[in-house]
C-alpha positions in Angstrom: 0.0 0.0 0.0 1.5 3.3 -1.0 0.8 6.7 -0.4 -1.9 6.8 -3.1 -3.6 4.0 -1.7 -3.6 5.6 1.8 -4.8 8.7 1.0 -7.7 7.2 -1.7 -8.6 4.8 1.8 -9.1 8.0 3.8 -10.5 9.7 1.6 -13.6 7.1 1.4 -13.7 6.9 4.7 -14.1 10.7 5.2 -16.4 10.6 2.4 -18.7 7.6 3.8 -18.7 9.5 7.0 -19.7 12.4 5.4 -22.9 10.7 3.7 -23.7 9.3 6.8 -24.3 13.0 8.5 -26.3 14.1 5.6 -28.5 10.7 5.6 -28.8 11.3 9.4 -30.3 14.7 8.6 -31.9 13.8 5.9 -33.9 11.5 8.3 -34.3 13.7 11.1 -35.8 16.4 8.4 -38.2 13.4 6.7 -39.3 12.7 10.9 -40.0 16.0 11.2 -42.5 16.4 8.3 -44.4 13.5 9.2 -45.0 14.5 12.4 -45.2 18.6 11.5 -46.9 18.4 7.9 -46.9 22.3 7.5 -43.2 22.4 8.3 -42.8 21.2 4.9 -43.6 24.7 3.6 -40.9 26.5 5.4 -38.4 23.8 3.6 -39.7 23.9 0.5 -39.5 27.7 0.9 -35.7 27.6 2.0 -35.0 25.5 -1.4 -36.4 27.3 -3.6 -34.0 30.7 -2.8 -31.7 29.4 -5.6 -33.8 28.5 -8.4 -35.3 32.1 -7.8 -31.8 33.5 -7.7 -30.9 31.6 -10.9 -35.0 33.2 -12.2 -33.6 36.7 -11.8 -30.5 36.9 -13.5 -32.1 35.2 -16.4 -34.6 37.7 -16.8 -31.8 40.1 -16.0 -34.0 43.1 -15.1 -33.8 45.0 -12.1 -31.1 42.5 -10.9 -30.3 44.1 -7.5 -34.1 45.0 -6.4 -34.9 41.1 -7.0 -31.7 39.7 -5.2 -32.6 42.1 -2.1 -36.1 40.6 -2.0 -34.8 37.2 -2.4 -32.7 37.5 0.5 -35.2 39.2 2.7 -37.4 36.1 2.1 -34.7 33.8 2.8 -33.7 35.1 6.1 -37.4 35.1 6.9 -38.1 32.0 5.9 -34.7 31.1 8.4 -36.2 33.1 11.0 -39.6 30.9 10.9 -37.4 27.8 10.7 -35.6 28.6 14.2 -38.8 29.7 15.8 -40.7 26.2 14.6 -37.6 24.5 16.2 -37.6 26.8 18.8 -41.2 26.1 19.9 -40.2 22.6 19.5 -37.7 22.7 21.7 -35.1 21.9 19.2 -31.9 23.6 18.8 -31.5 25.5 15.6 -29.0 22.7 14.5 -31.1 20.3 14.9 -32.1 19.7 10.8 -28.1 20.2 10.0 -25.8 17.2 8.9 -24.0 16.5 12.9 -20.3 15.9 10.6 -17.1 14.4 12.7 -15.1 16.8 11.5 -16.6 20.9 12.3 -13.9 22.5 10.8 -13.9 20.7 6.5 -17.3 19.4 6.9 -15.8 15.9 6.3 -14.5 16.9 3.3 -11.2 16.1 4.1 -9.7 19.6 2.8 -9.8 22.7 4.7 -8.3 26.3 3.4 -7.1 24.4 0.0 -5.1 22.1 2.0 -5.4 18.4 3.6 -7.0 18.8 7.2 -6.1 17.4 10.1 -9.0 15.0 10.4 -7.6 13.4 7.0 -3.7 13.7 8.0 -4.8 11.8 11.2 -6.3 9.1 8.9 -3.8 8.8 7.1 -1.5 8.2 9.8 -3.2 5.7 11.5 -3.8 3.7 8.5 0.2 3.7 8.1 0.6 3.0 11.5 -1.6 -0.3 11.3 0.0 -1.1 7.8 3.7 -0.8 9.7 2.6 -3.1 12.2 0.9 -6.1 10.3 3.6 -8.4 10.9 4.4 -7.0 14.9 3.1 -9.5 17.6 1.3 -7.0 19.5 -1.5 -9.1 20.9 0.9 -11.9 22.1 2.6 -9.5 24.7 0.7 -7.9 27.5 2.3 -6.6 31.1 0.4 -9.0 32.6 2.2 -12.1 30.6 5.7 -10.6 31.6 7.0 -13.3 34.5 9.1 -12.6 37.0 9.7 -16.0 38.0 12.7 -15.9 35.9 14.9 -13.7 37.6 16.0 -13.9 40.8 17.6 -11.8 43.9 18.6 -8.4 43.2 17.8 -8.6 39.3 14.1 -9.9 40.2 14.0 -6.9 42.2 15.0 -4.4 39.6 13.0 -6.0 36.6 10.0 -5.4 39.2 11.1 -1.6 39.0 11.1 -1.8 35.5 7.9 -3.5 34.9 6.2 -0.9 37.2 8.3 2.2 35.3 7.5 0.8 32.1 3.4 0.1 33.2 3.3 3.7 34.6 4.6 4.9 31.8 2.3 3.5 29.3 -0.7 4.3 31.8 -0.2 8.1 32.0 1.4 8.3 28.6 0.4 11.6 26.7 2.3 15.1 25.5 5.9 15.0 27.2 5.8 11.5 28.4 9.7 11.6 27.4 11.8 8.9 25.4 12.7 5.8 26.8 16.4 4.1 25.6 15.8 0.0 27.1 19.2 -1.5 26.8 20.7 -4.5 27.9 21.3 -8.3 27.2 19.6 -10.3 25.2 16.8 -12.9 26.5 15.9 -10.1 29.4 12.6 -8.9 28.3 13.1 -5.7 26.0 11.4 -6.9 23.2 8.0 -7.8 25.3 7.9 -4.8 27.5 8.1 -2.9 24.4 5.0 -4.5 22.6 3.1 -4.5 25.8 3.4 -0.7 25.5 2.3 -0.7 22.1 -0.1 -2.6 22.8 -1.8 -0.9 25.6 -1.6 2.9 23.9 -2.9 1.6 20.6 -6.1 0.2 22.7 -5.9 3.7 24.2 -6.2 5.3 20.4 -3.0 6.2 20.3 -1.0 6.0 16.8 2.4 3.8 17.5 4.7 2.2 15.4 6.9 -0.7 16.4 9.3 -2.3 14.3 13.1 -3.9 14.1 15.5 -1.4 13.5 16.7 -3.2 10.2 13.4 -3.2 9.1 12.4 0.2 9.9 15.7 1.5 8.4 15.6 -0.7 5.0 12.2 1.0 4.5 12.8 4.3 4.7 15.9 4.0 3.0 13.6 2.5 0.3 11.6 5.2 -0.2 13.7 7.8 -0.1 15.5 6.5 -3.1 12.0 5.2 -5.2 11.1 6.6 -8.5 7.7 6.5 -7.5 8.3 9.4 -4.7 7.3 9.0 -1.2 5.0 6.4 0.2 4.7 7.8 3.7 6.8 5.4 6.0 9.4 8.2 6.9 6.5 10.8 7.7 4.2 8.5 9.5 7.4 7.3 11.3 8.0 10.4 12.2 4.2 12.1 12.8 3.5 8.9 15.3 2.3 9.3 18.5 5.1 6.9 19.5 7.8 5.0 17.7 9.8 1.8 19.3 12.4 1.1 17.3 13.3 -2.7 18.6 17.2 -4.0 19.0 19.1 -1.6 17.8 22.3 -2.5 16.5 21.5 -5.8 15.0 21.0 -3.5 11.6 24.0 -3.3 8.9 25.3 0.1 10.5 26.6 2.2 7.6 25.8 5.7 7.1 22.5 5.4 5.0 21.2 3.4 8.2 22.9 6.3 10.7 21.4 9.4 8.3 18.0 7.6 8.9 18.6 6.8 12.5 19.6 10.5 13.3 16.5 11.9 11.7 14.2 9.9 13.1 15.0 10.7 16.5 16.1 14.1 16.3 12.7 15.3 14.8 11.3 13.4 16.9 13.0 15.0 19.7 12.7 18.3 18.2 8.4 18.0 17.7 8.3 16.6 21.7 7.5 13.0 20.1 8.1 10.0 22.1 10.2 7.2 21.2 11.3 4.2 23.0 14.6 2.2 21.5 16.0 -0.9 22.7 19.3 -2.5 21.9 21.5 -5.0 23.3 24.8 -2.6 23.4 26.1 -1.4 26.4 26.1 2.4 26.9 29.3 3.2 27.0 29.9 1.2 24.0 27.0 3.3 21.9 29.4 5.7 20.4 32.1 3.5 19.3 29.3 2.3 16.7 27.2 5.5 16.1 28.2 9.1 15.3 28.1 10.8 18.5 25.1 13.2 17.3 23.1 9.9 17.7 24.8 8.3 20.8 24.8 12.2 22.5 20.9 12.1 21.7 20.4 8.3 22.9 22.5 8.8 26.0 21.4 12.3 27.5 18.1 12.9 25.9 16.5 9.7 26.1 15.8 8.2 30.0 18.1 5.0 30.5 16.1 2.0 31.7 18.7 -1.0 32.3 17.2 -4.6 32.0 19.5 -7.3 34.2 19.5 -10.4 35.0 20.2 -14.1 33.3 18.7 -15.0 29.3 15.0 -15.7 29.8 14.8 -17.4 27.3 17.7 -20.2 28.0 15.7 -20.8 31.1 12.5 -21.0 29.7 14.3 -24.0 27.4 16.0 -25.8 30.5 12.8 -26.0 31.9 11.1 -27.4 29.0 
């Protein structure tokens, strides 16, 4: 699905919605009749201000006399419409389409450009596309066991649990960027989906994916004929972005220009972002430029995962 295809798929969606509202009042007007027969007067009255608009300049005499007396008609033929309503106790709105969107009137466009309701779309479709293949559903905070680690690491993977919990519960504007880091087998991976999961329930717009992955398609796009396809702009425009175990990418400087951007507009628009990677800290900027290990190591909040490979254990008790 490209770009294209996204914005064709929002657009009939906005468009559907859109039908809807006027169906809706197209209804409430029908209702209204049948139950108010000589409303039907004022409506018909209210229509008909065009076609006598359209009757005047085709006869083309005295233009400006009959447009003044077609708009004093009009605006009393409004003015009986409110008080019918009125006396009905309806609110003037009442016979209007109700859209989701006030400000295009589900148009999708607003001022000659796309509107937010429709950039929002578009995102979260992107969003959903990125994360077909991301095994949201089979990680939860609840399934995370701390069974397997023991003494002082069980107590600090309980800190972590609760931090990273917290973290997803109040989650909003500011919530900071997380930087998970440690060995592999510990839990990174999980924690991170079980965030995902739990703000994407919440409405939120999050993207997860491997960091090769992620990489490989931007980098993809940004060198296509057929021009942009959205991946880097909804990877960036994303309520949240977890990019999983960094460092197991091809690390050249394609990967680094992509890495850099990401995260420093990201950093730059107050957008979250949560990283993980099996590199030590202090090892970081022996493999990135130290514009990205700076960023990683001072602007993102450290959260350390200890303890022994979860996953060996989970095999020797098997």
């Amino acid at each position: 699905m490209d770009n294209g295809d996204v914005l064709s798929l929002c657009l009939a969606e906005i468009n559907s919605r859109r039908r809807a509202a006027e169906n809706e009042s197209e209804r409430r007007l029908a209702e209204l009749i049948g139950t108010y027969p000589e409303f039907a007067s004022i409506d018909a009255e209210l229509k008909s201000t065009l076609g006598k608009l359209m009757s005047v300049l085709r006869d083309g005499t005295d233009i400006a006399a009959g447009i003044e007396r077609i708009k004093k008609e009009n605006l009393d033929a409004q003015k009986r419409k409110r008080d019918f309503l009125s006396g009905l106790g309806l609110e003037p709105s009442f016979l209007e389409p109700h859209y989701v969107c006030a400000l295009c009137n589900d148009t999708g466009f607003h001022g000659g450009e796309r509107c937010e309701c429709l950039k929002k779309l578009m995102i979260s479709a992107m969003c959903k596309r990125l994360n077909e293949a991301s095994p949201m559903s089979l990680c939860s905070f609840d399934s995370f066991d701390l069974s397997y680690f023991e003494g002082d690491a069980a107590v600090h993977m309980r800190n972590v649990l609760d931090f990273v919990k917290k973290y997803a519960d109040n989650f909003g504007n500011g919530s900071g960027s997380l930087l998970f880091y440690g060995n592999t087998g510990l839990g990174k991976t999980h924690l991170s989906l079980a965030v995902a999961d739990t703000l994407i329930k919440k409405g939120f717009n999050v993207i997860y994916g491997q960091a090769q992955s992620l990489f490989s398609s931007v980098t993809d796009e940004r060198f296509s004929r057929g021009g942009p396809s959205g991946v880097e702009s909804s990877l960036v425009a994303c309520d949240l972005l977890i990019i999983d175990d960094l460092g197991a990418e091809f690390v050249n400087q394609m990967s680094q220009s992509v890495l850099y951007s990401l995260i420093n507009t990201r950093l730059l628009s107050g957008k979250s972002t949560i990283i993980s990677t099996n590199i030590p800290l202090e090892q970081i900027d022996t493999i990135y430029h130290s514009r990205i290990s700076s960023r990683l190591c001072f602007e993102f909040e450290p959260v350390p995962f200890v303890g022994k490979d979860v996953r060996q254990k989970r095999k020797h008790c098997l």
